[in-house]
Steps between C-alpha positions, in 0.01 A plus 500: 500500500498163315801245495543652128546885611727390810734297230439793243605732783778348622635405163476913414662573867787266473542645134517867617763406789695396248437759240606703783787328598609562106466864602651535799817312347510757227411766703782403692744631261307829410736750331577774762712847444716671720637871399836604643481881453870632394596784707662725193248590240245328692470232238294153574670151455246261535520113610235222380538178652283204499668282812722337238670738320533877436536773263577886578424777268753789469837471752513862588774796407780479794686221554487501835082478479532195271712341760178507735321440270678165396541482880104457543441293232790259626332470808199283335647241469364473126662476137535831354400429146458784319649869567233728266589865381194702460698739228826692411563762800811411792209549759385149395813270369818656692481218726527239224890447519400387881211314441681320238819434739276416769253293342697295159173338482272729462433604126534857494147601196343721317212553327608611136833530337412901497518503861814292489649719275369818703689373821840492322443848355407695795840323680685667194319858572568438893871412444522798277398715729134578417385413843363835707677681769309310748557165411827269537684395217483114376649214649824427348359149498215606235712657268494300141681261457748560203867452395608776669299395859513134453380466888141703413146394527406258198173640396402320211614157651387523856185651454207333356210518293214323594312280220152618592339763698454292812733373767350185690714471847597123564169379732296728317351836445540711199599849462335637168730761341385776263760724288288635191582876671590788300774673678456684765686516847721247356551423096392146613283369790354162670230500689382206695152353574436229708153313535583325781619774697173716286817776478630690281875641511582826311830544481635873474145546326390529897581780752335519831561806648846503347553824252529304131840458352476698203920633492753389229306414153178494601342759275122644440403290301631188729310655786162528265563155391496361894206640563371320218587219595393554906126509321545211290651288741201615783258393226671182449499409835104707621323126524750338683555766736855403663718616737719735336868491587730789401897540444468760711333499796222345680263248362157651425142432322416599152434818581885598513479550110267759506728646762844447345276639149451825684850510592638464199194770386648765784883438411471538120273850590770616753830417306301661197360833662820581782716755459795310676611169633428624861154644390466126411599360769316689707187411385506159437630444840197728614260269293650185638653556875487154639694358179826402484835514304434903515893550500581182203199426253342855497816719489657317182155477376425874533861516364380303191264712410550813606759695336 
């Protein structure tokens, strides 16, 4: 090799070390996720961090669970920035109040003003006395705020809507959040991609081996609609081929919409064709042994649509 190629060389070595270095500084603050998986309901919260800050999606439906929850996330020694709810149901924002206490900080978001909006009504319905047999009653905490409980949750002031549809965490890393949904498990829902994570977070539009929600006002044509949307969001997503993370459940590959699209398939044929709740039961809990929330999300769904 000539004097020329040994400078050329070096010159492209020491270049690459350095390129490298770039790398390796950025790469040491990749985005990571942890999930805390909430005992009741078996819901997901789920904590980015970059090693500078943090943000945690949905803050579970017991108090007590959000308080180990905030207990974890304390623990990392990193600003809490942002506290996102995924949509309207007390599975995902009961823990607000205590996030918020916990964490004045931390800017408690949402995606649209129609999941804002949604939050604040399905308090009302919970306070009411809509929720099921099965599930506690709301935090006094999270009851409106009004003249007559001046001490209640401020919903329009303390939540907030973001400007865009991403979230960029202090450090860096950006959550991508989609919302053009017709309604389906929830009248509203946010769904989460992430490129540097290459994953994609569902929401309640993702069970793994959890029976589906599909109690209170979640009608036929709600439960047609989410399958709808299962296939467009798989074929939104095919190329990229993430890992898919559910509300519910384990994190999977794409193949858990074609399996949570032959759920919904079996349920809608079963609540149609039985002759009684237990017949229902029965057989979707025959179809799907290993899954969970047998006793919660499939009763009041069978419930819900059989009469």
């Amino acid at each position: 090799m000539g004097p020329l190629r040994s400078l050329q060389a070096l010159l492209g070595a020491s270049l690459l070390v350095l390129a490298c270095g770039a790398i390796q500084s950025a790469c040491a603050q990749d985005l990571q996720v942890e999930i805390y998986k909430g005992g009741f309901a078996t819901v997901n919260s789920f904590i980015f961090s970059n090693g500078k800050s943090l943000v945690v999606m949905d803050v579970q439906r017991k108090t007590h669970e959000s308080q180990k929850l905030a207990d974890i996330i304390r623990a990392k020694n990193l600003p809490l920035t942002h506290i996102l709810i995924s949509h309207g149901h007390t599975d995902h924002f009961t823990g607000m109040d205590l996030f918020h206490k916990e964490f004045p900080d931390a800017q408690i978001v949402v995606a649209s003003d129609a999941i804002r909006r949604d939050i604040k009504n399905y308090a009302i319905y919970m306070d009411s006395g809509g929720e099921t047999g099965a599930e506690p009653a709301l935090e006094p905490a999270l009851r409106p705020r009004s003249a007559e409980n001046p001490d209640g949750f401020d919903y329009e002031n303390t939540i907030h809507v973001l400007p865009g549809n991403t979230l960029t965490l202090d450090g860096g890393g950006t959550l991508e959040l989609t919302t053009d949904y017709e309604p389906a498990e929830a009248p509203h829902m946010t769904t989460v991609y992430s490129r540097d994570l290459n994953s994609l977070f569902l929401a309640d539009f993702g069970y793994n081996k959890v029976h589906f929600w599909m109690g209170d006002d979640i009608s036929r044509e709600r439960i047609a609609t989410w399958r709808e949307e299962l296939a467009k969001i798989k074929s939104r997503y095919a190329a990229l081929n993430p890992k898919v993370y559910p509300g519910h459940g384990d994190p999977a590959d794409m193949t858990l919409f074609d399996t949570m699209i032959r759920y919904i398939d079996d349920f809608t044929r079963v609540t149609s064709e039985a002759k009684s709740r237990e017949e229902a039961m029965q057989k979707m809990m025959a179809l799907y042994p290993d899954y969970g929330q047998a006793d919660f999300f499939l009763k009041y769904s069978v419930e819900n649509h059989v009469k």
